[in-house]
N, C-alpha and C positions, 0 to 999 in steps of 0.2 A: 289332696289327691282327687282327680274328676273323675268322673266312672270312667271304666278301661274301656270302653268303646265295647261292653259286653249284651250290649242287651238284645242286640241280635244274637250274639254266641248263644246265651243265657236260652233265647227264643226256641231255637232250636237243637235246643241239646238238653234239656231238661234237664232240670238243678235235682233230680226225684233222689238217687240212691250214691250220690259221686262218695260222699265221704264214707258212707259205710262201707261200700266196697271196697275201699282203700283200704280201711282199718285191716282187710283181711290180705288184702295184695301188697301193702308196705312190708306188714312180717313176713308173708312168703319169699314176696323179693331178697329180703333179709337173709333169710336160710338158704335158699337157692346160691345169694351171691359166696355166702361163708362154706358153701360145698357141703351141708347139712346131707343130703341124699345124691344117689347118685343120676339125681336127673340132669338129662340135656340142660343146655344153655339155648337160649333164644333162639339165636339163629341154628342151632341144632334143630330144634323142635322146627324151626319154620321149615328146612329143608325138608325133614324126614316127612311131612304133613301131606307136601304134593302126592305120595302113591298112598295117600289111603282112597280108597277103593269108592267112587263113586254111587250115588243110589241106581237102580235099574233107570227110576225114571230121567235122572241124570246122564245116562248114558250114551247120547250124544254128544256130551261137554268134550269127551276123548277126543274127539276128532278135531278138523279144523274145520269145520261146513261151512263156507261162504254167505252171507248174506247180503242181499244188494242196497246200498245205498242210496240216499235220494237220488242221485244222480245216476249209478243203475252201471256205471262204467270203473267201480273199484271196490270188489264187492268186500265188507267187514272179512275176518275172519279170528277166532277165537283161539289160542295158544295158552298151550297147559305151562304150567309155569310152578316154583315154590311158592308156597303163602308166606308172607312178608311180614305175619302177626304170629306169633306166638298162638299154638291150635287150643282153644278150651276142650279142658277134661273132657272125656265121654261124648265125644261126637267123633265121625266121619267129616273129616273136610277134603274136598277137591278144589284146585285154587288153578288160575291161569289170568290171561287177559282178553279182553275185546279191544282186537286194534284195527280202529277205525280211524278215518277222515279227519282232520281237526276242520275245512273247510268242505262240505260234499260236494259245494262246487266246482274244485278246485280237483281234478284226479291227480295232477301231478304234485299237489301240494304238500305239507306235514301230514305225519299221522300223529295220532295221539292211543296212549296203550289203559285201557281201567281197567285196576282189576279188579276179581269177581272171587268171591268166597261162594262155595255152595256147600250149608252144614245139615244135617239132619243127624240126630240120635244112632248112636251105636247099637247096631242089631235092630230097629225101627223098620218097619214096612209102614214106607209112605205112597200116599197118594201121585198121581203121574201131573197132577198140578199141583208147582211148588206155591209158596211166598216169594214173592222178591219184596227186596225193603228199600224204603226212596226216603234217605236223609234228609235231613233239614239243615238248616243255616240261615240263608244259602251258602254253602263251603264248607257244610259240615264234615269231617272225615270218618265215614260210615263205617269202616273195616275196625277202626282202631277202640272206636265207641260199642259198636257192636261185641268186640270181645272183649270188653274191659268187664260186663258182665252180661254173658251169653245165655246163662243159665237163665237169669232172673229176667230178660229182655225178650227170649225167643225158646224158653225151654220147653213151654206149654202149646208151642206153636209145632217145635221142630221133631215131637214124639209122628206125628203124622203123617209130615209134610217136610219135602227138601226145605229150605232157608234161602234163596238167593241174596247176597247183600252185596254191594259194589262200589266205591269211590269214585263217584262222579268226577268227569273230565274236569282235570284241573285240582285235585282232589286226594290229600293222602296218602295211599301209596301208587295212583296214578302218574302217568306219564304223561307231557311235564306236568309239574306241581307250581302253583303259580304262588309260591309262598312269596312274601314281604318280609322280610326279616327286619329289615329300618326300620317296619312303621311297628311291629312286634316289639324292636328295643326300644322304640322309644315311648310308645305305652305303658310297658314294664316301667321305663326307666322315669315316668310321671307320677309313679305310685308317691314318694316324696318331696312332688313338687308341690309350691304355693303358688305358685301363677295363676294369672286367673283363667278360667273354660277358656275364653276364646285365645289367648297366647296358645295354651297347650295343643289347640284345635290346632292352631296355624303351626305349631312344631309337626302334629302329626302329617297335614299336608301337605310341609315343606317334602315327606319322603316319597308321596306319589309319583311323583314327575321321574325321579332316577329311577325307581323301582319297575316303573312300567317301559322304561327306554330299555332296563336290564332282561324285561321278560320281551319285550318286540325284536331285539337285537337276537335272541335265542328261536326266533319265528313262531311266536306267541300272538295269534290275532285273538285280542281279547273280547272281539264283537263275535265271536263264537264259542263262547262260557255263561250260557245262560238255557234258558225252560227248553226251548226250544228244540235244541243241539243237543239236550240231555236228554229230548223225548224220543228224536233219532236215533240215540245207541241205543234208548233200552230196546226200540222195536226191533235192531237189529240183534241185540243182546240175546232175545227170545230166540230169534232164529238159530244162531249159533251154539247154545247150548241144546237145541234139540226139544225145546216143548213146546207141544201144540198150542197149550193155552196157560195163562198163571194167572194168581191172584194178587193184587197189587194191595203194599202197604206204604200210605205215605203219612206221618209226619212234618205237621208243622208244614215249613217250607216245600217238604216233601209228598201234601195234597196238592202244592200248586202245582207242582212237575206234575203230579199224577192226571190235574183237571187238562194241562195242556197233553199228555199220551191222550186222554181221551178221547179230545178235538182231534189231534192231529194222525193218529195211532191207533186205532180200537183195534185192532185183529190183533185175536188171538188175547182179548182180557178175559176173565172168566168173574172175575169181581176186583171191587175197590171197597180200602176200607180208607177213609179220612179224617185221622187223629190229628184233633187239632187244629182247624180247618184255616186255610187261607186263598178268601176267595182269587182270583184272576181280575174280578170286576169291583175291585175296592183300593183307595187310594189311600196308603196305610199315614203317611208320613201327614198330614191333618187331622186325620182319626188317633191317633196314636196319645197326645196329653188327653182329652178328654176317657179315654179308654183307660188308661193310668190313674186316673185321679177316679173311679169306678172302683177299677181293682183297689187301691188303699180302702175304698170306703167300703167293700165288700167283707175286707178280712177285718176292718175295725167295728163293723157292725157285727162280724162272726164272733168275736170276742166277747164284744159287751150281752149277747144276746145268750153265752154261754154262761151258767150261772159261775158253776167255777172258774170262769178263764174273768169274770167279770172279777168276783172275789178276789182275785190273786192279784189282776192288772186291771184294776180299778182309771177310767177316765185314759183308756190308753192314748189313741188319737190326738188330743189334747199333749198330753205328756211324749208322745211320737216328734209332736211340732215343735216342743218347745227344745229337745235335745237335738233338731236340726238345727235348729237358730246355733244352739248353745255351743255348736260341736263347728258350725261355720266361723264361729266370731273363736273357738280356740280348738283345731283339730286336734284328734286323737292317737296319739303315736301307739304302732304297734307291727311286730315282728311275723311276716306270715310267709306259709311257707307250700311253693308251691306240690301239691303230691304227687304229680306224674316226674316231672324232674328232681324233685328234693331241695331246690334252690329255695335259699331263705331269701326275701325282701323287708328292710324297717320302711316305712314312712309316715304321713299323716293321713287319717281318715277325717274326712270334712263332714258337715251335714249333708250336703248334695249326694257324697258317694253313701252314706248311711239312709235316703231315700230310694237310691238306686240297687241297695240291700236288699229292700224290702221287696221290689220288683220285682227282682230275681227270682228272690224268695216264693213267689206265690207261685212259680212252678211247680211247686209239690208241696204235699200234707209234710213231708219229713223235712222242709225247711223251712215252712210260713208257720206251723206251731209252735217252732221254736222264736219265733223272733218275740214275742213278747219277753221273754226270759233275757234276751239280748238287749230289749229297752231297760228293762228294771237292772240291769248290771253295770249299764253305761250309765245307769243314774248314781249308780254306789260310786264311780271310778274304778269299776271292776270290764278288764280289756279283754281277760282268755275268748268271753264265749264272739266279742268283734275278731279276735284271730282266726277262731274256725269258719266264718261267714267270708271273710275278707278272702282267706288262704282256698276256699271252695269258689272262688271267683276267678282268683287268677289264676287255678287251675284251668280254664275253660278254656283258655287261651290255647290249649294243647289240640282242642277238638276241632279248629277250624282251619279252612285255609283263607285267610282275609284276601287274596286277591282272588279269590270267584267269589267271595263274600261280595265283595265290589262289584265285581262285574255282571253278577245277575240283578245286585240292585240296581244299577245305573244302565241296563240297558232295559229292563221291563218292571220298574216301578217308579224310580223318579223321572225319569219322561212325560211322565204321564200326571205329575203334580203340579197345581197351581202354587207360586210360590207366593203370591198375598195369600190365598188358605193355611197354607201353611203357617206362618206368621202370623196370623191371627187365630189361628187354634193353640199355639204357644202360648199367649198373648190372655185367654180367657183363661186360663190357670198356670198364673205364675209361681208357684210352687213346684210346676213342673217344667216351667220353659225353665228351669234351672238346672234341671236333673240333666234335661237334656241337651243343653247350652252347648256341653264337651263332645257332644256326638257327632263322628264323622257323615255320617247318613242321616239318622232322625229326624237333625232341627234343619233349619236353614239354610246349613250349610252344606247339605245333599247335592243340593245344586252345582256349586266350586266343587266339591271332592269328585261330583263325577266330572264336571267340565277336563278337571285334569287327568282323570282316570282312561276317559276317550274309549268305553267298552259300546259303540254304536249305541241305535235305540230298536227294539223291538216293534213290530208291526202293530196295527191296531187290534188285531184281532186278542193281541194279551191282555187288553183290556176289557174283555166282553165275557160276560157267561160264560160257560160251557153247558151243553145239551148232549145229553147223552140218555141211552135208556140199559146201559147195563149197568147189574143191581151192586148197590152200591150203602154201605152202611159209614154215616156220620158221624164222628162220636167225639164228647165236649166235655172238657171240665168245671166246673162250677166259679173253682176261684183263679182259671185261665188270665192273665192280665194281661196277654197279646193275641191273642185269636179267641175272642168269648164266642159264646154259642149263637149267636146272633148271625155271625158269618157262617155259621156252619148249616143253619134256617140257611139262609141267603142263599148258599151252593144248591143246597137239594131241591129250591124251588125249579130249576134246571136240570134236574136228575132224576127222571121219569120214577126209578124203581128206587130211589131211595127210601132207609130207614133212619131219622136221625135220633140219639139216647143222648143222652145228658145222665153225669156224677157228678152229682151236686158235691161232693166233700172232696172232688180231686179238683188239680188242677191240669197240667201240661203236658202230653204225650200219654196219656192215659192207657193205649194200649199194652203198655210197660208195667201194669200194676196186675199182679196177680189177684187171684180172686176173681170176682165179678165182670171186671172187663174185659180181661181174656176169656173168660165163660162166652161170652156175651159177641167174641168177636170171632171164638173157634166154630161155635153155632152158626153162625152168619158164612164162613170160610163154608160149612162142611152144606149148607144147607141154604146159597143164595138168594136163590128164587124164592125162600118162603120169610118173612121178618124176624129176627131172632126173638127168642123170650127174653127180654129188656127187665123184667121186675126188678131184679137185684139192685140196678142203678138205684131207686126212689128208693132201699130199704139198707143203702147202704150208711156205718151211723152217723154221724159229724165229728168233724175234726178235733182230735183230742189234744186240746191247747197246756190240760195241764193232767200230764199221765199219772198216772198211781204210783207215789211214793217208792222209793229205790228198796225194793225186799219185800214189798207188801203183798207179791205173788210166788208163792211157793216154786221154786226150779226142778223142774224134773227130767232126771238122767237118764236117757235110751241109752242101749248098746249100740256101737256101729265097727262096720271093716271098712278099712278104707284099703285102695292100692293108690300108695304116693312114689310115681315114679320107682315103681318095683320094687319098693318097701313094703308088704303088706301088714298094716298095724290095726291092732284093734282096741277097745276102748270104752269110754260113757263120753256124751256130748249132751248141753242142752236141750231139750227136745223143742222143735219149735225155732230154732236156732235155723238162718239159710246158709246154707251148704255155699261155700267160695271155693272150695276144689285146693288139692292137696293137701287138705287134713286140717280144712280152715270153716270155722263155721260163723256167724256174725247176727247181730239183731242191735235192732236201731229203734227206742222212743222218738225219739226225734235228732235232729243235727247236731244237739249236745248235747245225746243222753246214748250212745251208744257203745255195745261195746265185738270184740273178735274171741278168738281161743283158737288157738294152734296147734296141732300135737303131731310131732314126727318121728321117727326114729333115723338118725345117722350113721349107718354103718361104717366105720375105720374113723371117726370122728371123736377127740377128745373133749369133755366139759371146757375146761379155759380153755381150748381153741375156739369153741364156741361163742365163749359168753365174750372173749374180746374181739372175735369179727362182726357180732351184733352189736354190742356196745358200740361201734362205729358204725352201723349200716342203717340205725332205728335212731340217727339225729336226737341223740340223751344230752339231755341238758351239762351232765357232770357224770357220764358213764351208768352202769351196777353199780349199787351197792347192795352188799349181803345182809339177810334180813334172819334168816331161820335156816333149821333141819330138820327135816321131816321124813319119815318113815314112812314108807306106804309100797302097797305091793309088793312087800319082801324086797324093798333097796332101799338105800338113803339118797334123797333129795335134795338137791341145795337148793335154796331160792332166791332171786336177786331181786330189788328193785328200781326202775327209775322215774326220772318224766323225760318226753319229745320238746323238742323245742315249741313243738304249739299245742303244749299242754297236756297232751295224754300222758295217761298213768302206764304204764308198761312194769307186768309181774312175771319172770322167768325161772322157769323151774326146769334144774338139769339132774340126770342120774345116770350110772352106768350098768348096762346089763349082758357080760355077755359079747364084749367090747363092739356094743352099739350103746350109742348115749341119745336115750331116751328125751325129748324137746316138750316141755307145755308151757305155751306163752301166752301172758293174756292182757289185752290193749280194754281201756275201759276208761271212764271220763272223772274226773275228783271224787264227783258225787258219789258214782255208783261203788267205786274202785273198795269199797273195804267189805259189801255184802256181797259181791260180785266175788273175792277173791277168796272170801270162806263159804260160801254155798256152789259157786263154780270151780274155782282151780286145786283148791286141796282136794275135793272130794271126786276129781277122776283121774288123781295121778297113782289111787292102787288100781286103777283098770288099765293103764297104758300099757301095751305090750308091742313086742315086733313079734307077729304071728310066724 
């Protein structure tokens, strides 16, 4: 298997929290689908979403206010519309689109329609300057990423302050969507190929050429899917929702958009925050192995310099290289599965795609800590914990749309590469020109994939600084392995009022991480003009490679009410536990040490109607089986057991009260799964009630 062409995905979409949020959004889905409560169904919840009730400061979004165009002769306007996403718990959404120009030259030409989520906090008095949020990728799909966990991404932000977030043209549930399905099945469908990189490279480019006659024939000019075109809706974006000024958050790919509004757009910013930094004046596809071959030697020196991550994973680096050899000369079969669609894929895992794991990985503390645990398993011939790493990869594939993926690379960054640099920055570390051999953009072959791709070339100006002097805070991860903090020095050299902060113990999209860096960047939001208080960064601890033993910290049980979908139930929960909404709470040591806890109540719902529409909807290896009876709260309990097709423990506990039958379901990892399930799931099934 070559890497799936993820490491731009990976780049901008951060690998931080994907599978714990799952843990808690699989069993929801679960109960939802088996009619557990009587909540709406999706596109229920999307319709009924558009009349919730805008903030004050939002209150232009109502309307359709015009905005003029570069061109000045077909002015934008903005249309209220359903939200297309499923609304997260506890907020106000108002949803519509910005339908603009797809060329603003062209007034009689296509338009194109993005749309726009604006959330803030239920009952919240916000500020009359929102956020708006500037995805990454390029092609990222913002709306969909955004509410997969809204809480945990923008919940610290949106108590204040509206949320603007949007799918950039070409983009998710934008109009059109410049999707590649070809080049999507046939990346999936190399997961168990043996070919070598450049075969599968040339499968993959065999599908550009149809793919792009399929989008021009639909009047798709792809030379207007790029920084540029995207800095143009948002200025218009502002206009038509009514705000005088906002604060811009961008993200990875989504500081480049933000440096080009700069240049191109200031009126009406009121700050930038740049997570992530990706300068405009840097030529990523030469810098890229020597920046790779950093990152490995930053997490292997984090290791060894850790007394316990040393103890545990003694000479790791060493033992990293020899299971790439080991795993190229005989890949490793195994069944992963992906968690947004549920589709299972077998194939082989190579050493190449096992280096390009690790890549990934350094996106975040919650999945580079685990990987040492992931070497030393693959050294047993033990596969589960490559299932959860693999299956968290091809999930990503859901987050992009690979043809503006394309087309912003190959119109404002490989233009602008020398291709002997390029080839000889592969070339000085061949342990990476490997990794990246399979890349449609990365290596070499940037060059053909855009020749056929035909998305124009950007002007010169995308490759020059930006200069700007509104106040602007930079903010970097330590163990970053695609935008280090060097690029993000680089930008603020050009950005009069900038502040830049470095966390040394994160890695990717940092502003995603509660605690300190949203302290750090709500400070900065609320208070511009003056440098945030930054300490927290330098006293934040180091990455914990090898957490405290499964039980070795006492569980303690709050009370909570929850209202799920008009059931109101109440309870005990972990405390410390993050709240996923519907009566779903979740904590995660790292990528394989995590676990969920469910608790609902189903009104008109029998136990076996239950236990056999989840038994099918939570991918069990061989269904429930019955384990015990248990007593608790004045009912009896039945409990069932299973495992997921990629490894999770799954423990269900049904009773009837009252003819509602009471749900406690608990998703947790081999390890954890037997302390987990007598200090958490027995001990709050006498508090579960439907209030």
């Amino acid at each position: 298997m070559t890497p799936l062409g993820q490491r731009r995905v990976q780049r901008f979409r951060r690998g931080a929290g994907t599978v714990r949020r799952l843990a808690g959004s699989l069993v929801l889905a679960a109960l939802v689908a088996a009619g557990c409560t009587d909540r709406s169904s999706s596109s229920d919840a999307a319709t009924s979403s558009s009349s919730a009730a805008p903030s004050t400061a939002a209150t232009g979004s109502s309307s359709s206010a015009p905005a003029a165009t570069a061109a000045g002769t077909h002015p934008a306007r903005f249309e209220k519309g359903d939200c297309r996403f499923e609304v997260p718990s506890g907020y106000d959404v108002s949803c519509g689109y910005l339908v603009t120009l797809q060329d603003r030259a062209r007034p009689d030409g296509p338009e194109v329609r993005l749309h726009v989520g604006t959330f803030h906090k239920r009952g919240a008095t916000v500020a009359e300057d929102p956020i708006v949020y500037l995805e990454g990728g390029p092609g990222g799909n913002a709306l969909m990423g955004a509410v997969h966990d809204f809480d945990g991404r923008f919940g610290g932000y949106a108590a204040s302050r509206d949320i603007v977030v949007f799918d950039q043209r070409g983009t998710g549930f934008s109009e059109p969507r410049l999707d590649c399905q070809e080049l999507i099945d046939v990346i999936v469908g190399q997961f168990d190929s043996t070919a070598p990189p450049a075969q599968q490279l040339a499968e993959q480019q065999a599908t550009l050429a149809p793919c792009r006659q399929a989008l021009t024939a639909k009047g798709v000019d792809l030379s207007h899917y790029n920084s540029v075109d995207s800095a143009a809706d948002l200025a218009e974006l502002r206009q038509v929702l009514g705000y005088a000024s906002w604060n811009v958050l961008g993200v990875s790919y989504g500081t480049r958009l933000a440096q080009t509004l700069l240049r191109a757009h200031p009126e009406g910013i009121r700050s930038v925050v740049l997570d992530s930094t990706f300068p405009n004046a840097v030529e990523p596809l030469s810098a890229l192995p020597e920046m790779t071959a950093a990152a490995y030697q930053r997490f292997f020196d984090a290791c060894h310099n850790d007394t316990a991550c040393n103890a545990q994973y003694p000479d790791l680096a060493s033992r990293f290289r020899a299971l790439v050899d080991a795993m190229n000369r005989q890949p490793v079969t195994v069944t992963a599965t992906d968690f947004i669609t549920e589709k299972t894929y077998t194939g082989r895992v190579a050493g190449t795609t096992l280096s390009n794991l690790l890549f990934e990985a350094l996106y975040s503390p919650v999945l580079f800590t685990a990987f040492p645990q992931l070497i030393a398993d693959l050294e047993q011939r033990r596969t589960e914990s490559l299932t959860v790493f693999v299956s968290n990869s091809i999930s990503q594939l859901n987050f992009i749309t690979l043809g503006v993926h394309l087309a912003v690379e190959c119109n404002e960054e490989v233009p602008f590469a020398d291709p002997d640099a390029v080839h000889r920055a592969a070339q000085a570390h061949a342990e990476i020109a490997d990794v990246i051999a399979g890349q449609l953009i990365e290596s070499d072959a940037g060059f053909e994939t855009c020749r056929l791709w035909g998305a124009g070339r950007a002007g010169p100006e995308e490759n020059q600084p930006v200069r700007s002097d509104v106040p602007t805070l930079i903010m970097s991860g330590g163990f970053d392995p695609i935008t280090p903090g060097e690029w993000g020095r680089q930008v603020g050299q050009t950005l009069s009022r900038s502040t830049f902060v470095q966390f040394p113990s994160l890695g990717h999209g940092v502003s995603f991480e509660v605690g300190c860096p949203q302290q750090v960047m709500l400070a900065f939001v609320d208070r511009p003009t003056s440098p945030p208080d930054a300490a927290c960064a330098s006293q934040l601890p180091p990455p914990e490679f090898t957490p405290p033993a499964a039980g070795s910290r006492p569980i303690v049980l709050d009370d909570f009410t929850e209202d799920v979908s008009g059931v109101t139930i109440t309870g005990k929960r972990p405390s410390g536990w993050s709240s996923q909404g519907s009566g779903t709470v979740a904590t995660q040591r790292n990528l394989l040490n995590q676990a969920a806890l469910l608790q609902q109540a189903a009104p008109g719902s029998s136990p076996s109607s239950l236990l056999n529409r989840l038994g099918s909807q939570l991918r069990l290896r061989d269904g429930f089986s019955s384990t015990e009876t248990v007593d608790a709260g004045g009912v009896s309990w039945q409990l069932y057991h299973g495992t997921t097709t990629d490894s999770g423990v799954v423990d269900l506990a049904l009773a009837q009260r009252s003819g509602t039958t009471l749900v406690a379901l608990l998703v947790s990892s081999p390890s954890d799964r037997h302390w987990l399930y007598n200090d958490v799931l027995l001990p709050v099934l006498g508090a579960l009630r439907r209030a």
